[in-house]
N, C-alpha and C positions, 0 to 999 in steps of 0.2 A: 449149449441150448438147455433152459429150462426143463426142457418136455423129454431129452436125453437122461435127467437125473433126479425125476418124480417116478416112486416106484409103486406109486398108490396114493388113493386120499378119501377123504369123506366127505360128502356134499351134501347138502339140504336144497330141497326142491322148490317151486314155488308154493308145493301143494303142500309142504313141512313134511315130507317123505324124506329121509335122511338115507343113501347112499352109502354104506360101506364099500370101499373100492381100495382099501387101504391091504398093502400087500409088501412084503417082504422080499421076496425072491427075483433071481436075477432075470427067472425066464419063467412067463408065466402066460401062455397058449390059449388057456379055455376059454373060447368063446369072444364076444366082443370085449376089448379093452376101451371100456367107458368111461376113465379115466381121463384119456386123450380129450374126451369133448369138451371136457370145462378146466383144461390147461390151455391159455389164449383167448377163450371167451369169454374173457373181461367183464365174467360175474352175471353174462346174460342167460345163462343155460342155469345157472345154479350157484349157492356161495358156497365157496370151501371154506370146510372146516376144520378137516388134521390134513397133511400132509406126513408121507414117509420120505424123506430123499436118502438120497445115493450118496456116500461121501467119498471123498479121494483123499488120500493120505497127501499130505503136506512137504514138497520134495526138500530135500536136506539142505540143498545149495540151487543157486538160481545165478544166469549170468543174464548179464542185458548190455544192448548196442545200439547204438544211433548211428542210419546210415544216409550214404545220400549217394543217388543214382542219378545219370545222365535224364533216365525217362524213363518210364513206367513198363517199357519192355524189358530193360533191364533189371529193375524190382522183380518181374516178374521173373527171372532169371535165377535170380537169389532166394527167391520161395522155392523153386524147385529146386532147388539144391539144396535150401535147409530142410527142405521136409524128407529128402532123399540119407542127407549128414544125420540127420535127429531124431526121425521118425516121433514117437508119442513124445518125444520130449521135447520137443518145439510147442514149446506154451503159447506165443505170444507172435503174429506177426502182422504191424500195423501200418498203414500209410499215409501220408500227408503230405499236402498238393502245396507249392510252395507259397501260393497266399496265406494259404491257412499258418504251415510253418513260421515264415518271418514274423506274423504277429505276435505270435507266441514268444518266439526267441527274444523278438527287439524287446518285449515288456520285460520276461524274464532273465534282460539282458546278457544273455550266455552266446558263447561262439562257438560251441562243440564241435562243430561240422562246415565245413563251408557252406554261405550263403547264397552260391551263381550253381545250388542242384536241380534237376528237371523235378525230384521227388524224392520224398525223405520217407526212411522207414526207422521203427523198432521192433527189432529181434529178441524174445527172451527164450530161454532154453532153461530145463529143470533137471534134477539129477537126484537119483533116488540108490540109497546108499552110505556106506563107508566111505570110498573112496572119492576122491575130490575131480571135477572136473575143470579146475580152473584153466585153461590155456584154452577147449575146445573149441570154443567162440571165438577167440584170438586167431587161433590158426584158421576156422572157416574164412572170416574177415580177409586173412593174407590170401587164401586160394581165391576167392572174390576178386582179389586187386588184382592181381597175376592174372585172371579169366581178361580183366575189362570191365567189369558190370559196377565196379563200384570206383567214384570217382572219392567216397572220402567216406570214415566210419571210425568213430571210437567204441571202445566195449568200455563199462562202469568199472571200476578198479575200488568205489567203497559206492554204500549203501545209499550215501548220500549223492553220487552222481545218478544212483539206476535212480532216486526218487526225481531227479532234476532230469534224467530222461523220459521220465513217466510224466513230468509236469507236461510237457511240450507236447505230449501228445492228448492230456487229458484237461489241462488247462482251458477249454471250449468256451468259459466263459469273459474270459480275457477277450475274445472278438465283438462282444456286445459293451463291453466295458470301453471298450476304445471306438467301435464304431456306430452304435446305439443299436435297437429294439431287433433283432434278428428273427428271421422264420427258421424253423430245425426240419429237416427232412430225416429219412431212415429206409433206404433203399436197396435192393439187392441185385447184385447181376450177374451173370457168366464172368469170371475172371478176364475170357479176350474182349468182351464187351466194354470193359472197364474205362479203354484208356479211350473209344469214340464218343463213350455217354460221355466223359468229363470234358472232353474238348465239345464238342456241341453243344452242350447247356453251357457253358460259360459263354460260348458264343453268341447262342441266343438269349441268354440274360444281359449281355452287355448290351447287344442289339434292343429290344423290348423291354428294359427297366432300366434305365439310365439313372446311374447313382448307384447302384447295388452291386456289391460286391458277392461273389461266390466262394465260397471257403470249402473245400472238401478234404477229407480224411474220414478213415474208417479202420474197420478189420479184414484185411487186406485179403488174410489166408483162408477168407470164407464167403469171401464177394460182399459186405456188407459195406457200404458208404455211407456215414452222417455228411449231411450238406447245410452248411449256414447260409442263410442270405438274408443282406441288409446292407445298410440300414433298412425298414422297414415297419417305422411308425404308423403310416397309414392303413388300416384297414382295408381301405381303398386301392393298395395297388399289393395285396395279397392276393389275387384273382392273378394278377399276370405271373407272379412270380409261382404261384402253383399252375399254370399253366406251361411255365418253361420246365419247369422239373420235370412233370407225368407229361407233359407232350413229347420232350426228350426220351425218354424212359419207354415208353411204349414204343417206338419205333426197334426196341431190340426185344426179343423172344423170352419169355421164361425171365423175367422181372415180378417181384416185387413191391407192392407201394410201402412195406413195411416189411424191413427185415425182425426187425426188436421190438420193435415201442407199441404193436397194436394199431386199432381202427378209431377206435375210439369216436368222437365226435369230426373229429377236423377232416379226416380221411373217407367216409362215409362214401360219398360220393364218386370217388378215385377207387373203390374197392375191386369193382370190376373189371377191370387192367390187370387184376392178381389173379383173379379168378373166373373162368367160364361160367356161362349161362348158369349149365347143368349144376352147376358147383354150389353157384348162391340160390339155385330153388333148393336142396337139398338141405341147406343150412337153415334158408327159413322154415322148411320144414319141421327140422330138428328145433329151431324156438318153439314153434306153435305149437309143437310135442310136449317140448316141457314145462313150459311158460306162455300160456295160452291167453292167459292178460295183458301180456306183456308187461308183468310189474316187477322183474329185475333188470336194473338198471337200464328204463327203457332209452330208447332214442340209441342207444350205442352200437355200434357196428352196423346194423338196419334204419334205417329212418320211420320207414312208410310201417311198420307194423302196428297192429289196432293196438290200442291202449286203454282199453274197458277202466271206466269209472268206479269205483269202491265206494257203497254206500258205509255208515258208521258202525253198521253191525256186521258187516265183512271184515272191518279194520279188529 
């Protein structure tokens, strides 16, 4: 998370009051962390200006795997056990729903893994050090098989498999390329929630948008889900297909409309499904605090807030 690895910054106001908030230290207590308010608000609270971040040293060696599981219980089987095997060193652990999967593979023609899995992941691990950790991910993979949880997984053996592993999962626009104009969602759930939300919006997308496919995959080890859906040319039937997502989605607890991507314009309306009553009066308060014109970046996250006219001697 972004907002885990900003350790301060500097902002400028609406009112040209410039914010020092810019701070060095790992732990730093006094008082309110102001900071936090104009990391995600996408420029409506104030524009940064410096930023300090946090860096992470670069691990020496990296292994990576492409698995494939019966079903999503079973993934979920293999997360707790590599987070258990790996602890901080489990970098990467991602999922994809086998629509999404086959498109990808059939373009980039590869067979790495069998094609009849309920759900495919990638596992990467890091190792900080001298000493090499080449086999550890091999042997997790064998305890996997021996458990049951995994019907089929190779690990990268050169640089060029782990990139052709990372295609498949990050290749996302290979699905518009093959099926035309897609909607992108960015959604977050309780990990056991996971495997009812995905089965129910596909259900209710094939049900209520005939023709449109559902595509999911995400960041598995964090509950975040991207969801493609299309084709989706028309304008016109964006209204149903965001309607099965967040109608889906609010039926389970402590969701979401945006794990990553922000409010922005398109989500405006969907925001309260994330947030309580008390939550979004608080926030607008906090605009009309800082930005009382609302002349940064209006319209975004908020709709409804006033937008005072600038005669030319203001400007």
């Amino acid at each position: 998370m972004a907002r885990d690895n900003i350790l301060g910054l500097e902002a400028v106001l609406a009112d040209g009051t410039i914010l020092d908030l810019n701070n060095t230290l790992l732990k730093n207590n006094a008082g309110y962390d102001l900071k936090q308010l104009f990391i995600g608000s996408e420029g409506t609270l104030g524009i940064i200006t410096k930023l300090t971040l946090r860096l992470h040293s670069r691990p020496s060696s990296v292994q990576t795997a492409l698995i494939g599981c019966a079903g999503t219980e079973d993934l979920f089987q293999v997360l707790a056990s590599a987070r258990k095997a790996f602890g901080g060193s489990l970098l990467s652990f991602e999922a994809m729903w086998p629509e999404f999967f086959t498109q990808i593979a059939t373009h980039l023609g590869t067979g790495m893994v069998s094609p009849d899995c309920g759900i495919y992941g990638v596992i990467e691990t890091g190792h900080w050090g001298d000493v090499g950790h080449d086999d550890t991910l091999t042997a997790f993979l064998a305890q996997c098989f021996e458990e049951g949880i995994l019907l089929d997984g190779v690990a990268a053996q050169s640089e060029s498999q782990r990139r052709t592993i990372w295609q498949l999962r990050e290749d996302a626009d290979v699905i518009e390329s093959r099926k035309g104009p897609c909607l992108s969602y960015d959604v977050g759930l309780c990990l056991s929630d996971i495997p009812g939300y995905v089965e129910q919006l596909q259900e209710q997308i094939a049900r209520e948008c005939p023709g449109v496919g559902c595509y999911v995959f995400g960041h598995m080890g964090d509950g975040n889900l991207h969801i493609m859906a299309g084709p989706a040319p028309d304008p016109a039937s964006h209204a149903a297909i965001d309607g099965a997502i967040y109608g889906v989605l609010q039926q389970f607890p402590g969701t979401t409309v945006s794990a990553e991507h922000g409010i922005g314009l398109e989500k405006r309306m969907h925001l309260p499904l994330s947030r309580p009553t008390p939550a979004l009066a608080a926030m607008r308060r906090l605009k009309t605090a800082f930005d009382p014109q609302s002349m940064l970046n209006p319209s975004k996250v908020f709709d409804d807030l006033p937008c005072l006219a600038l005669s030319k001697e203001d400007v």
